[in-house]
KELOKE-896705 format. One record per residue (C-alpha): residue in one letter; z, y, x; residue number from 1. Coordinates in steps of 0.02 Angstrom, whole numbers, plus 50000, padded with zeros to 5 digits. Layout:
% KELOKE-896705
[A [Z Y X] NUM];
...
% end
This chain:
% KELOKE-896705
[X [50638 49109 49587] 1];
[X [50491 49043 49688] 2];
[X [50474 49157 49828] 3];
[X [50302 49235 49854] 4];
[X [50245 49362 49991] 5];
[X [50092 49463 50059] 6];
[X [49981 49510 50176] 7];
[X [49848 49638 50110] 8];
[X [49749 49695 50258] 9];
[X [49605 49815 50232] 10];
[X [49461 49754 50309] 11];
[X [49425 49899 50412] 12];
[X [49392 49823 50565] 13];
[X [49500 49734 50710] 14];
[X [49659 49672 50667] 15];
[X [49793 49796 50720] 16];
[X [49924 49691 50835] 17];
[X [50055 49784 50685] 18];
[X [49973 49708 50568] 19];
[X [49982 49530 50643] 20];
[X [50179 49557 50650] 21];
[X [50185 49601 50493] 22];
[X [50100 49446 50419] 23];
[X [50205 49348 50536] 24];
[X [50350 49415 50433] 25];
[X [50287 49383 50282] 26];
[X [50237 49184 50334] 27];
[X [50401 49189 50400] 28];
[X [50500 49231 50248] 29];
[X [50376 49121 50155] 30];
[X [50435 48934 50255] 31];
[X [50620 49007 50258] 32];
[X [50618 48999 50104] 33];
[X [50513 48855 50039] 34];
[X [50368 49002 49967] 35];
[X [50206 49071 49988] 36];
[X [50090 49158 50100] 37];
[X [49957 49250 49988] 38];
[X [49817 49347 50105] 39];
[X [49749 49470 49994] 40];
[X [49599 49603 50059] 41];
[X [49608 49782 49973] 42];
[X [49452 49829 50000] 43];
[X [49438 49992 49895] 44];
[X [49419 50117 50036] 45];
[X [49212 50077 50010] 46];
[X [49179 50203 50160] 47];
[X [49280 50133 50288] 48];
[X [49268 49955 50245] 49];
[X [49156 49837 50384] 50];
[X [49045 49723 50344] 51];
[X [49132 49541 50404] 52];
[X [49294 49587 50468] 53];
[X [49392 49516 50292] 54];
[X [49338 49336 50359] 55];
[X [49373 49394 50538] 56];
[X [49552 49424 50479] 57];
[X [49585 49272 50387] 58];
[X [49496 49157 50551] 59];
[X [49629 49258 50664] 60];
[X [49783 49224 50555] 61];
[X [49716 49042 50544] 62];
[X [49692 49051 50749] 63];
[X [49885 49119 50765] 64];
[X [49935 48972 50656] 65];
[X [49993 49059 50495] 66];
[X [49839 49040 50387] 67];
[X [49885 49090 50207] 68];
[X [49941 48959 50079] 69];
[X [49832 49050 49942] 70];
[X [49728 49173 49937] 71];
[X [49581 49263 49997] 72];
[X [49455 49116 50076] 73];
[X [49573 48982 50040] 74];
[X [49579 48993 49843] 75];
[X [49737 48992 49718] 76];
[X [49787 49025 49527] 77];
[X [49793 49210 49538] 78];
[X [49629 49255 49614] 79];
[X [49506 49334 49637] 80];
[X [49603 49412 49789] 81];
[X [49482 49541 49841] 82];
[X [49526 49717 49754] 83];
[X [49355 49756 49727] 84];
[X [49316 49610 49611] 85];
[X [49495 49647 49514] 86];
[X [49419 49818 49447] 87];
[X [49442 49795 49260] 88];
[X [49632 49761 49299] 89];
[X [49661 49927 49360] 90];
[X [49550 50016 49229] 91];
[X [49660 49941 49098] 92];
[X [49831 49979 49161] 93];
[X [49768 50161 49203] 94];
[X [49700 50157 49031] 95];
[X [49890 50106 48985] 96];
[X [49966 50227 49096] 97];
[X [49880 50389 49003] 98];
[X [49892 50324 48840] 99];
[X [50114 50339 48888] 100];
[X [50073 50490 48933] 101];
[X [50140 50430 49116] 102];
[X [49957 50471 49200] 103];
[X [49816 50619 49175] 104];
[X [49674 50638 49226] 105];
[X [49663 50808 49343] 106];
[X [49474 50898 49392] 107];
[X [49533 51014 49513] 108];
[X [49411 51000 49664] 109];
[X [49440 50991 49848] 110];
[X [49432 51189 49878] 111];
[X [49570 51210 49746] 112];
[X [49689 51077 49814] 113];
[X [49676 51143 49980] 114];
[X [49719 51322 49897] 115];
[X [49875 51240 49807] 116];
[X [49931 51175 49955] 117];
[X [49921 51329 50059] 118];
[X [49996 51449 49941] 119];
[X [50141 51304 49921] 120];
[X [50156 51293 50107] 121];
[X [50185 51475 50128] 122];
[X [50294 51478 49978] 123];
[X [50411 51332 50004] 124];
[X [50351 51245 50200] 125];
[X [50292 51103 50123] 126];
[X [50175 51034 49987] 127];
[X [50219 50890 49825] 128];
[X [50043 50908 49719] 129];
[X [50146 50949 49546] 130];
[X [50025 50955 49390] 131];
[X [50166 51106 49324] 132];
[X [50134 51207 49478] 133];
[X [49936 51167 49505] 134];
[X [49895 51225 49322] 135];
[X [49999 51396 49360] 136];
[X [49910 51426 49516] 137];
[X [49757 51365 49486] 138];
[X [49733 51374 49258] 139];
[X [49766 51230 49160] 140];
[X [49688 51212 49004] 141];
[X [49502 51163 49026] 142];
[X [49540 51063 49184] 143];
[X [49625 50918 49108] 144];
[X [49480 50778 49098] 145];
[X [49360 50698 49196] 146];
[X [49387 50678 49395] 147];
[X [49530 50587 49446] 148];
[X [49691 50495 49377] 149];
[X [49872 50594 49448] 150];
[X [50030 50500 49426] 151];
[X [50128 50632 49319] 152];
[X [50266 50602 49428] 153];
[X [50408 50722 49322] 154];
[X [50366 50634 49153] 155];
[X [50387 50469 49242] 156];
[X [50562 50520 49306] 157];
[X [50632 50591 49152] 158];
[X [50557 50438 49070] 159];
[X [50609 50305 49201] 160];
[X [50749 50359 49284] 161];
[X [50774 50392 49480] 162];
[X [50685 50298 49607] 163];
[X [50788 50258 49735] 164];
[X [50731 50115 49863] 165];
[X [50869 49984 49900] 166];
[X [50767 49931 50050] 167];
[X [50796 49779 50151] 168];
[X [50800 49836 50315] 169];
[X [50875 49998 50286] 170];
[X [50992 49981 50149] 171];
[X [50990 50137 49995] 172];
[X [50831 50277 50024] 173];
[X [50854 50405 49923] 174];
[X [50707 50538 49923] 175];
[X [50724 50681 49814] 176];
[X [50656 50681 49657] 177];
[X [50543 50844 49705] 178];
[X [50471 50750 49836] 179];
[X [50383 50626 49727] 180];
[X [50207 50699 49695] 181];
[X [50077 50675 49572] 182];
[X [49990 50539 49672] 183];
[X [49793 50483 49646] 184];
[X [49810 50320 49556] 185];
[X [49598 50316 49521] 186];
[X [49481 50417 49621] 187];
[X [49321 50501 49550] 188];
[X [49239 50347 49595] 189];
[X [49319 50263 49474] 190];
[X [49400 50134 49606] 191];
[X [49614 50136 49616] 192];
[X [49691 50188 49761] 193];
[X [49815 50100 49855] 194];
[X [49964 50141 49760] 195];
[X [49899 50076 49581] 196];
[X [49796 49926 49642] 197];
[X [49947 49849 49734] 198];
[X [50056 49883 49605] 199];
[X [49953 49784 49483] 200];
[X [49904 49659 49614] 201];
[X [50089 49613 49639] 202];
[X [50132 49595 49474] 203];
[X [49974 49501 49434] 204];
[X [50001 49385 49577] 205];
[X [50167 49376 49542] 206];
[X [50246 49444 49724] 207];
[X [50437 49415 49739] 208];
[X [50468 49508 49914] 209];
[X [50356 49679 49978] 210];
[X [50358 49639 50160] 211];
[X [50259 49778 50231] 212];
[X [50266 49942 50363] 213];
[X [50366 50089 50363] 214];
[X [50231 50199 50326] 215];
[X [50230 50157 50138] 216];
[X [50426 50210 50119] 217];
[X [50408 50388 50064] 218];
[X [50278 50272 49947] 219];
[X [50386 50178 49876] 220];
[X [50481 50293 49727] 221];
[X [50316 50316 49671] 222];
[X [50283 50116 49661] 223];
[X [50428 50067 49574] 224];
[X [50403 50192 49443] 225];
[X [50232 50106 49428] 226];
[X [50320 49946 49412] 227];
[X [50433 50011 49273] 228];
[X [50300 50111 49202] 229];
[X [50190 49932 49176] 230];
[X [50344 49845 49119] 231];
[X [50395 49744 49267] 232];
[X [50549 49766 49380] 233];
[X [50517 49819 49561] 234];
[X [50527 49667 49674] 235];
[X [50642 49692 49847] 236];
[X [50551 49782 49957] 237];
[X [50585 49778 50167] 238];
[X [50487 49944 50281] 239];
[X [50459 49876 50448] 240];
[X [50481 49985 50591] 241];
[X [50304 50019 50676] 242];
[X [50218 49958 50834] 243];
[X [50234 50107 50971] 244];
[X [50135 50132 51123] 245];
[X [50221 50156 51290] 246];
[X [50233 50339 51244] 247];
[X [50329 50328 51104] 248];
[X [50188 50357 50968] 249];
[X [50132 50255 50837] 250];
[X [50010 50103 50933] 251];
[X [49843 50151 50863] 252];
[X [49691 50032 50867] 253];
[X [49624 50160 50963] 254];
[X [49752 50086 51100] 255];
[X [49688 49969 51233] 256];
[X [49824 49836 51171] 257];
[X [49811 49899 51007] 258];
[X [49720 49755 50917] 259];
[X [49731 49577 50935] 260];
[X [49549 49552 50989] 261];
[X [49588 49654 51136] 262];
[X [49731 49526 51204] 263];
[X [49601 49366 51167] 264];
[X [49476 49459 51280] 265];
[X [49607 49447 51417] 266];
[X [49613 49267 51394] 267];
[X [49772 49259 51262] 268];
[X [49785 49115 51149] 269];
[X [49802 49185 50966] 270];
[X [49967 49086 50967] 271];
[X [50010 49130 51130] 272];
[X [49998 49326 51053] 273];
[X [50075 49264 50885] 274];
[X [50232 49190 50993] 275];
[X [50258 49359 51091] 276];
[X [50270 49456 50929] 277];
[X [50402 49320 50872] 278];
[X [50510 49327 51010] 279];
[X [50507 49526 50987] 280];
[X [50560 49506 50808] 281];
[X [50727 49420 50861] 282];
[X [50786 49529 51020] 283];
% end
C-alpha cells in the first residue's frame, strides 16, 4: 500500500500554528514511509473563505520546508484539489446516498431546529438532531424535500453496523450509537459540508492515513459510515491532541502566538517555527 496523507486547510485566513503541526505530521508520516504529502483547500465555507490566503498557505508550508508532493498549486493525478471545483463529485454520491435510502433531504428551518433542540435539551440535557424525533416534534410528512441533505444516521447503523474508531493515538473510541446525529451532508446552497466532501475527497484521492485534530473525533462514526455507505473501507485514522494557550484553552488565532504569521513578524524563520513544533512532537 502506497501511503498517502493530507493536509486540507480552509483558507480562512492565517495559518493557525495547530494547523502547521498538523501538516508537519502528515509530511512526516509521508517520508517515514516513502508516501505522499497531498495539500488539499476545502473551500466550501463560501462566507468565511478570504480572498488569497489558499496560496498564502501553500507559500508558508513551502517556507517551513514541507511543501506538498501533490496537490493544490503544485499539480497531481487526482486533482482538481480545491473543493469548490469538485462539486459534481459530491452531488453524485449524495445523489447515491438517498437513492440507499442512507440520506434525506430535511426542510425544517432554523426556528424549528432551534425548537427541537430546546425541547430535547430540557427533555434529555443534550441534543443528537434524529429525523424520528424532529418529525414527532415538529410533523413529518410534507417536510421531507427540498432544503438540505441529513445523514439518516439510524438507517446507516442498522445497515452498516457500529462505528467504532480504532484510532491511532488513542486506541478503541467507542461513542454511543445515540450520539451519532443526522449530520448536514449538503447545505441549502447546494455545496457539501465538511463531513461528505472529505469523505469523497479521500476516497477520490485515494488517502491511506487521516492525520488530522481532535476536534473531528466525535466526527468520525459518522465518516466511516460514509466510507462504508460509498463502498470503501475507512482508512486509519490518528486525532491529534490540540494546541492550548498558557491557560489551558484551546490556542485560538485570536491568540497573539496563535498563527504562524505572528511568530515571522517577530523575526522567526518559517523553519525555525517548523523545528520548534518538531521538537514538541517528540518530548
Amino acid at each position: 500500500m502506497t501511503v498517502r496523507v493530507r493536509f486540507a486547510p480552509s483558507p480562512t485566513g492565517l495559518l493557525h500554528l495547530g494547523g502547521l503541526r498538523t501538516a508537519l505530521y502528515n509530511f512526516l508520516f509521508a517520508r517515514k514511509h516513502g508516501g505522499r504529502f497531498i495539500l488539499r483547500i476545502e473551500d466550501t465555507d463560501t462566507a468565511r473563505t478570504v480572498p488569497g490566503s489558499a496560496s498564502l498557505l501553500l507559500r508558508m508550508l513551502q517556507d517551513a520546508g514541507i511543501g506538498p508532493d501533490e496537490g493544490y498549486g503544485v499539480g497531481g493525478d487526482h486533482g482538481p484539489y480545491v473543493q469548490s471545483e469538485r462539486k459534481e463529485l459530491y452531488a453524485a454520491a449524495a445523489a447515491r446516498l438517498e437513492q440507499a435510502g442512507l440520506a434525506y433531504r430535511c426542510s425544517y428551518d432554523d426556528a424549528e431546529v432551534e425548537r427541537y433542540r430546546k425541547e430535547e435539551e430540557a427533555r434529555v440535557g443534550s441534543f443528537v438532531f434524529r429525523r424520528r424525533a424532529a418529525e414527532d416534534l415538529l410533523g413529518g410528512a410534507g417536510r421531507r424535500g427540498g432544503g438540505v441533505i441529513r445523514l439518516d444516521a439510524e438507517r446507516a447503523l442498522q445497515q452498516l453496523g457500529e462505528a467504532e474508531v480504532e484510532d491511532l493515538v488513542r486506541g478503541r473510541v467507542v461513542i454511543p450509537n445515540d450520539k451519532v446525529d443526522d449530520a448536514i451532508l449538503v447545505k441549502s446552497d447546494g455545496l457539501p459540508t465538511y463531513h461528505l466532501a472529505s469523505v469523497v475527497d479521500d476516497q477520490n484521492m485515494g488517502i491511506s492515513h487521516v492525520i488530522r485534530g481532535e476536534e473531528w473525533l466525535s466526527s468520525a462514526p459518522k465518516h466511516i459510515l460514509l466510507h462504508r455507505a460509498l463502498g470503501h473501507p475507512p482508512p486509519p485514522f490518528a486525532h491529534l491532541p490540540l494546541l492550548l494557550n498558557p491557560d489551558g484553552g484551546k490556542l485560538s488565532k485570536r491568540h497573539e502566538h496563535g498563527t504562524v504569521e505572528s511568530f515571522v513578524r517577530q523575526g522567526f524563520e518559517m523553519k525555525a517555527v517548523r523545528a520548534t513544533r518538531r521538537e514538541r512532537l517528540y518530548r
